[in-house]
C-alpha positions in Angstrom: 103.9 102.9 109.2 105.6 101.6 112.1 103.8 97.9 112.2 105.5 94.4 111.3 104.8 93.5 108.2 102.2 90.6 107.4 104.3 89.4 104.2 107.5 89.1 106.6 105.9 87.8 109.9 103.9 85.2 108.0 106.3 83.8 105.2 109.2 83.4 107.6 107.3 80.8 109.2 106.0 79.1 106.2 109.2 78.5 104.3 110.2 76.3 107.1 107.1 73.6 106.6 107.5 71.0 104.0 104.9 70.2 101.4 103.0 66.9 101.8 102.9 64.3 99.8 99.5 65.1 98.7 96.3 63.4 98.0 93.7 63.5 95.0 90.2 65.5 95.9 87.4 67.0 93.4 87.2 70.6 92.9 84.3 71.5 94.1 83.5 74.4 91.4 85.1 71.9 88.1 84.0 68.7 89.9 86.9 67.4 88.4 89.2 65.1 90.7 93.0 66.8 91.5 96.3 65.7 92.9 96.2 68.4 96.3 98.7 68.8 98.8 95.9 71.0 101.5 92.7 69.0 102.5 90.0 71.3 103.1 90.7 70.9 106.7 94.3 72.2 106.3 92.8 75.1 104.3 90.6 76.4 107.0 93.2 75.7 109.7 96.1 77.5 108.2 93.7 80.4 106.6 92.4 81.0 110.8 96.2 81.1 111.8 97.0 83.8 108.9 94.0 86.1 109.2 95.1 87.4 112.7 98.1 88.4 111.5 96.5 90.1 108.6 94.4 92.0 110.5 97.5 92.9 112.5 99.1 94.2 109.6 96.1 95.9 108.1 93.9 96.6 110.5 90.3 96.4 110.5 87.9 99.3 109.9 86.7 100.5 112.9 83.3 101.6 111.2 80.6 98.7 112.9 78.3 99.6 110.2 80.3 99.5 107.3 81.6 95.9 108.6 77.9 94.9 108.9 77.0 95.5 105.6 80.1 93.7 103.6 79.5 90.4 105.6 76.0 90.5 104.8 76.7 91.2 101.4 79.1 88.6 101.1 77.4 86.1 103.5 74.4 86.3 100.6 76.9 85.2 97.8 78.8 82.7 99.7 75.6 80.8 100.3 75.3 80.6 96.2 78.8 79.3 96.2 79.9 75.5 96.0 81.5 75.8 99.2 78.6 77.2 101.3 79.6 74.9 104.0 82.7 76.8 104.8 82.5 79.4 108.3 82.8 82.7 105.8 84.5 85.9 107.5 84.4 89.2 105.4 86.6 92.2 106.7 87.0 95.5 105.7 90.4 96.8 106.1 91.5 100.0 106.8 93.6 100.7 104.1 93.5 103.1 101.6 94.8 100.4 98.9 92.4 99.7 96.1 92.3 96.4 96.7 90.8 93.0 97.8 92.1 89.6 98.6 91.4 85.7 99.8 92.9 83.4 102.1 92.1 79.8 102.4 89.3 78.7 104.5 87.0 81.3 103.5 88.4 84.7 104.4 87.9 87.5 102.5 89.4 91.1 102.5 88.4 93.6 100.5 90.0 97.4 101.8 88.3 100.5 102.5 90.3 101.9 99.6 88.7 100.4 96.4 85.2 100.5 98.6 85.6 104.7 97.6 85.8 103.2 93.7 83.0 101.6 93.3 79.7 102.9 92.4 77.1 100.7 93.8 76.3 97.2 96.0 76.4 95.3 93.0 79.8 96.3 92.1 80.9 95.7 95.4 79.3 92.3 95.1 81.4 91.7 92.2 84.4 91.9 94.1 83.5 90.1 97.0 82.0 87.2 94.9 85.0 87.6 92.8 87.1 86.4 95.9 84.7 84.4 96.9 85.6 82.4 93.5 89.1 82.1 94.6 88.7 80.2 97.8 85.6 77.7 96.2 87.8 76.8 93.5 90.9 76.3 95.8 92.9 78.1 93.8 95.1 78.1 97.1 95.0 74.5 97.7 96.5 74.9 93.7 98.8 76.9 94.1 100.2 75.0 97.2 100.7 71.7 94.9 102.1 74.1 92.4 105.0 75.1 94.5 106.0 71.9 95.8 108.8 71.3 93.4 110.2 75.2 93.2 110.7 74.2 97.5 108.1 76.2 99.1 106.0 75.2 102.3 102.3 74.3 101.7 100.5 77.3 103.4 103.8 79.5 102.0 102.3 78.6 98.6 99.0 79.6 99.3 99.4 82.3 101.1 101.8 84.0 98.8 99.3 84.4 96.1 97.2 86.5 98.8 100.3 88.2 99.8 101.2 89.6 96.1 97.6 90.2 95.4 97.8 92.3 98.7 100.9 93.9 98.3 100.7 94.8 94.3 103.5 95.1 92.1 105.9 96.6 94.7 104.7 94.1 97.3 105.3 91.0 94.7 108.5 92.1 94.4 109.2 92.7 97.9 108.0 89.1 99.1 110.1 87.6 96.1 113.1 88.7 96.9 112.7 87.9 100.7 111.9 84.3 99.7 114.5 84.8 96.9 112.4 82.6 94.7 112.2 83.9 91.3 111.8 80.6 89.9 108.5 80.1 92.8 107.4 84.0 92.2 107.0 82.9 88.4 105.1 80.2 89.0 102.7 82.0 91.1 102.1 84.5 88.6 101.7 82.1 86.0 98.8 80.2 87.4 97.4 83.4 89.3 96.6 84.4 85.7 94.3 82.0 85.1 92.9 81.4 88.0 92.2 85.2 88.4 90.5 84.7 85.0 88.5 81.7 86.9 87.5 84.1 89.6 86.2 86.8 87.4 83.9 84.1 85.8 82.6 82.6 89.4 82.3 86.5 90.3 79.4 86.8 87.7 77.8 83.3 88.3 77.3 84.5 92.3 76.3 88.0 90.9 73.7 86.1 89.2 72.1 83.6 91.5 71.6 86.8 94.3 69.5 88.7 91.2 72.4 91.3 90.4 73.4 91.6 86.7 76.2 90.2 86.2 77.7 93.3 83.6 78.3 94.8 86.8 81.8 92.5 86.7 82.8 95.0 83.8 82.6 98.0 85.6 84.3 96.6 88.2 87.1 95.6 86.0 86.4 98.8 84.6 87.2 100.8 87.8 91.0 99.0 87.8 91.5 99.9 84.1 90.3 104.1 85.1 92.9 103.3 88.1 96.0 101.9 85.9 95.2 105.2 83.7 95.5 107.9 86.4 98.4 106.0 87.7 100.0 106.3 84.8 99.0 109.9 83.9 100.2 110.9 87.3 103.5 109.2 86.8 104.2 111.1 83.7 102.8 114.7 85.2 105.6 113.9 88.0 108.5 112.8 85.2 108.1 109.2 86.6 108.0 105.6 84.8 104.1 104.6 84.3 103.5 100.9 86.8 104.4 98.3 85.3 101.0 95.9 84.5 102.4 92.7 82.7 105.7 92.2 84.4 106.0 88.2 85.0 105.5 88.9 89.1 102.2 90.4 88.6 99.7 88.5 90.2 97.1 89.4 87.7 96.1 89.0 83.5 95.9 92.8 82.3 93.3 94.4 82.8 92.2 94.3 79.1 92.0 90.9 79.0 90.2 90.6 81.8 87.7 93.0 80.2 87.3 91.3 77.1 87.2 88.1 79.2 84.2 89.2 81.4 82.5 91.1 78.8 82.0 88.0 77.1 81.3 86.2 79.7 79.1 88.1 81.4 76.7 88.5 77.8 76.5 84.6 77.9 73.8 85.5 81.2 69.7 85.6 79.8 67.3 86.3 82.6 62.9 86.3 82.0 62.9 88.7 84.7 64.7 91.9 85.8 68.2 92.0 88.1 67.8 94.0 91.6 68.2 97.5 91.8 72.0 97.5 92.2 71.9 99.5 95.5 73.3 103.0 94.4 71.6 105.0 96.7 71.9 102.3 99.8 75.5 102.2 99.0 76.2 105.7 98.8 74.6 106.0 102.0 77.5 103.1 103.3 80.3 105.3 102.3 79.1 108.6 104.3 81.8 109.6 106.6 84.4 106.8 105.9 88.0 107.3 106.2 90.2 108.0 102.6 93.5 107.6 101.9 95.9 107.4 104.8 94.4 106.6 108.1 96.2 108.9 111.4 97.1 105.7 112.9 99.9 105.0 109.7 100.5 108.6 109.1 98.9 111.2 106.6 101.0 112.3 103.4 100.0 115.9 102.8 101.8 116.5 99.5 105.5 117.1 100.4 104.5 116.5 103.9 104.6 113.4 106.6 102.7 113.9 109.9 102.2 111.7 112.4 100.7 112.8 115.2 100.4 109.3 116.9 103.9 109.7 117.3 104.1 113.4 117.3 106.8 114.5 114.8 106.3 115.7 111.1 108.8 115.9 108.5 108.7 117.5 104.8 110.7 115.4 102.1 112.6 118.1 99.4 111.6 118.8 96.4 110.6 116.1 93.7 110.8 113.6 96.3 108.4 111.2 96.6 107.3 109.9 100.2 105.8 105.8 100.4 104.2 105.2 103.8 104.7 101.5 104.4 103.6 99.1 107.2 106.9 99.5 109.2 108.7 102.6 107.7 108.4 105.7 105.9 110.7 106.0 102.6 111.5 109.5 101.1 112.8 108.6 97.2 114.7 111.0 95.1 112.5 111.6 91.4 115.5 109.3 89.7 114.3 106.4 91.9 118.2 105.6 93.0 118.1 107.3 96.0 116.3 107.4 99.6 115.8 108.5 103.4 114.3 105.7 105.2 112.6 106.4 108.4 111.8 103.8 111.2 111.3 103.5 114.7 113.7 102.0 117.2 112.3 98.9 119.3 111.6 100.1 123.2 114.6 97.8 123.7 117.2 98.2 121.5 118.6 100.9 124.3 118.2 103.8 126.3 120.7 106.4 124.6 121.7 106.5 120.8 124.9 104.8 120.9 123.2 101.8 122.7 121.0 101.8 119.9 124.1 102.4 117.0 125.6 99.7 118.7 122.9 96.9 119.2 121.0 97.8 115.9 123.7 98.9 113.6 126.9 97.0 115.1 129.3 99.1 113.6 133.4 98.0 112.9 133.8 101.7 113.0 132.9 105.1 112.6 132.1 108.8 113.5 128.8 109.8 115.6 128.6 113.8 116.1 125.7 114.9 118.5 123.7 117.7 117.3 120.3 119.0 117.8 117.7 118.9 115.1 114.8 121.8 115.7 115.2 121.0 119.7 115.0 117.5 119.6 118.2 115.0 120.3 120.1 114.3 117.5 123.2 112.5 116.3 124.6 111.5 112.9 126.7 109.1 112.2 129.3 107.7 109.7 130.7 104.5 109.5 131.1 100.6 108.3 129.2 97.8 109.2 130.2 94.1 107.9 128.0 93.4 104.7 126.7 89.8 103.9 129.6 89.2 102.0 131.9 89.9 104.9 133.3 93.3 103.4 133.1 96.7 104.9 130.1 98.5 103.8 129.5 102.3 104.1 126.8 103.4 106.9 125.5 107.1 107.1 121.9 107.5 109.6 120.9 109.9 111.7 119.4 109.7 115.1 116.1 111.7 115.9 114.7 111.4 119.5 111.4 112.7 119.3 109.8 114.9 121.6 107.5 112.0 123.2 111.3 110.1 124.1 111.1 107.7 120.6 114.1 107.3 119.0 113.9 107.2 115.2 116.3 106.0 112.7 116.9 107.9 109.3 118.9 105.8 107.0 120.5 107.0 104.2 120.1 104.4 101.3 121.3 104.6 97.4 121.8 102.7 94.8 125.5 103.4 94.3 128.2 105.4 95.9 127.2 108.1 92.5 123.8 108.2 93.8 124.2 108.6 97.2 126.7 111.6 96.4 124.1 113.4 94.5 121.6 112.8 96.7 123.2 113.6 100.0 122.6 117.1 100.7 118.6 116.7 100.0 118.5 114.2 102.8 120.2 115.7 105.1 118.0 118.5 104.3 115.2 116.1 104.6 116.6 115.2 108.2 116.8 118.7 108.9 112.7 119.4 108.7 112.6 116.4 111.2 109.9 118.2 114.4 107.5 117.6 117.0 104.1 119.0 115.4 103.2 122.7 115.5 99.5 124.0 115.6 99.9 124.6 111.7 101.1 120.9 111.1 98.1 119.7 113.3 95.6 121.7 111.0 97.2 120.4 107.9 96.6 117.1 109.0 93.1 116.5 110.1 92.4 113.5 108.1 90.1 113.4 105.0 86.8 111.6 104.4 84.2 110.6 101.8 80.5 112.7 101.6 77.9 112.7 99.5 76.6 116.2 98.1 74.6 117.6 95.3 76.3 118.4 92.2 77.4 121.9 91.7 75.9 124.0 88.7 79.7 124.3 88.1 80.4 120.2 87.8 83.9 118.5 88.4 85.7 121.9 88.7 83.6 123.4 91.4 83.6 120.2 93.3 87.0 120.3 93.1 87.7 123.7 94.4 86.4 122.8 97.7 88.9 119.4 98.6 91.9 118.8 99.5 93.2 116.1 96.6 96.0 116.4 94.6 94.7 116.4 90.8 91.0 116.8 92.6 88.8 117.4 89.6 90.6 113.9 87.9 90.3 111.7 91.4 86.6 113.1 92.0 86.0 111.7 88.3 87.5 108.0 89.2 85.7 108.4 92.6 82.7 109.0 90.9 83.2 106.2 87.6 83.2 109.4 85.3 87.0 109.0 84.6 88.4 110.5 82.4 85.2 112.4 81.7 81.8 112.6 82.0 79.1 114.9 83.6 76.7 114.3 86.0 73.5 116.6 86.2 73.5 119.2 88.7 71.8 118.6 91.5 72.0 114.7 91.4 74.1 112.9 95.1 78.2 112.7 94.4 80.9 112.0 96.3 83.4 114.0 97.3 86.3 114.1 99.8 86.7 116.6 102.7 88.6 117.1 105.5 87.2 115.5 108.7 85.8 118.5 111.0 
């Protein structure tokens, strides 16, 4: 939490450039000729200016190894590509999202999150030369052209589609309502589905040419359909709405179909001689020791629990709340959804006591502030208006926190309608109330967590699970170890599991 985020800092800029007239090029993967508004040079241009910033936002894995042996991975299938010309980069990203992503140019994402998912090099060959698939068929450079009549800028276009593919449903919703481009958001989603299709089907060509079977596409496709199923079983355990999967802003076919797709697809490939040895053992040795879930520097979710001991408070949302850890904030939700306590940190200059800061951040027309203290720390809540976009009064209720390490922090209470934020009310001012520096207990509860590879108990899943710290352990050591939703794996035999960091 607490960074700027990419989707914000990037597309702000990009809506301002206007779209060229365009010129026609061949594809290099279809070799067909196509009306493009990016040249290649354009591509590579724009896709170095954006990949600071999305290491800014993300931040890369500070695991030298691990980094080493994704780029050589995907420095092997880029050279199989059509585009092998291109300078390829290949990051790791420390983020506990399962997820991977493109830019223009040649840069390629893929996070430490879905890294935990997979089950050997081969399937994390898949994904990389699935990506791969989307910059050699320029399905940026595409989706650029797309976008010139719905009024976007030419890298806005292209980067968008990385943004939603980053950023997942909630993301893709986020970024379309900043651009407040439905009509742009549906276009992108309409085209990302068959160019994600496209991508899957390059992703077992590259698979191919470096000697790995290309069925290993279907369990990576696999691994987000096992994903989409816990999410969903999860939601329901906790009285929530499964994710949505087909909405119109999803940057992605279903899952199914891109099972059946690549299943086809990937049965098409006859080979004389045997694939590789898909690198299970050489990739469980990879994942020894590396971060999961949450990294310290965002801010570790411990069930009801928020530490951060970066900045050295903690905070525990109430009961059937929910907490989301985002780039720049922390948001506690209420189990309805219509409801919320939204953490963030006030810049170093927005003033040097809180009502400096009510009245350079907030600008109030008028209201209450009462100065409290919240467990020892400087406090002050306040109630008042602010002008709304419209120009009419809007109710304002936030409380001021300064920490213990002189940051001041805004919680902002947030609801759907004036109904909600009645019934909500006294939960987050309870919420605010738990608001502390961190004790010695809050500093053992959270040491951060981290993969290992062990033998198989004689008592399977539910041993293993006994001895870590998940939530649902025995179901998330099952995805983490492509048994999901069952499965055994012989005694004895190497498994991953998650522990806490010594």
């Amino acid at each position: 939490m607490f960074k700027q985020p990419f989707q914000c800092a990037v597309l702000a800029s990009l809506i301002a450039l206007l779209a060229a007239c365009g010129s026609t090029v061949n594809n290099p993967v279809t070799g067909q000729a196509e009306r493009s508004v990016m040249s290649e040079a354009a591509e590579i241009a724009e896709g170095k200016k954006s990949h600071a910033q999305v290491l800014q936002e993300y931040g890369v894995l500070a695991n030298p190894r691990v980094q080493a042996y994704v780029n050589d991975v995907g420095q092997r299938l880029a050279r199989q590509s059509q585009r092998a010309n291109l300078q390829w980069t290949f990051t790791v990203l420390d983020s506990p999202e399962i997820n991977a992503f493109a830019l223009p140019g040649g840069y390629v994402y893929i996070t430490r999150g879905i890294m935990v998912y997979l089950d050997s090099e081969a399937d994390l060959a898949g994904v990389i030369g699935h990506e791969i698939g989307h910059v050699t068929a320029r399905h940026g450079a595409q989706r650029a052209t797309r976008q010139q009549d719905a009024g976007l800028g030419v890298l806005a276009a292209s980067v968008l589609g990385a943004v939603l593919e980053a950023n997942g449903y909630g993301g893709a919703g986020r970024v379309a309502s900043d651009l407040s481009q439905t009509v742009a958001a549906g276009y992108v989603s309409r085209y990302g589905r068959e160019q994600e299709l496209q991508a899957d089907s390059l992703g077992a060509e590259y698979l191919s040419r470096i000697r790995f079977d290309p069925r290993n596409m279907v369990d990576v496709i696999n691994v987000l359909k096992n994903q989409e199923r816990f999410a969903a079983e999860q939601a329901q355990l906790q009285g929530r709405s499964a994710p949505a999967q087909n909405s119109w802003l999803s940057s992605h076919p279903s899952n199914d179909q891109r099972l059946d797709s690549i299943t086809r697809l990937s049965a098409q490939y006859k080979t004389s001689t045997p694939y590789n040895d898909e690198g299970r053992a050489r990739y469980q040795q990879i994942l020894e020791g590396v971060a999961f879930g949450e990294s310290p520097e965002q801010g570790l979710t411990r069930g009801q629990n928020f530490y951060h001991a970066g900045l050295g408070f903690a905070l525990t949302a109430a009961a059937g709340w929910r907490i989301q850890n985002e780039a720049d904030q922390i948001t506690l939700v209420n189990s309805s959804g219509d409801a919320g306590l939204i953490v963030k940190m006030a810049p170093a200059d927005a003033g040097r006591t809180h009502d400096d800061i009510i009245r350079k951040l907030i600008n109030p027309s008028g209201g209450r502030a009462e100065r409290t203290q919240i467990n020892g720390l400087s406090a002050t809540r306040f109630s008042g208006t602010v002008a709304g976009k419209n120009g009419q009064a809007q109710n304002t209720e936030l409380t001021l926190i300064t920490s213990a390490q002189g940051a001041t922090f805004l919680l902002m209470h947030a609801a759907k309608d004036a109904g909600a934020m009645q019934r909500s009310r006294a939960q987050m001012q309870e919420t605010e109330n738990t608001f502390r520096a961190l004790t010695a207990s809050d500093k053992a509860a959270s040491r951060p967590w981290m993969v290992r590879s062990v033998a198989m108990p004689r008592g399977g899943f539910a041993e293993l699970a006994r001895n870590s710290p998940l939530t649902s352990a025995e179901q998330q050591l099952r995805l983490i170890n492509g048994v999901y939703p069952s499965g055994d794996v012989k005694a004895g035999l190497p498994v991953r599991t998650v522990v806490q960091q010594p």
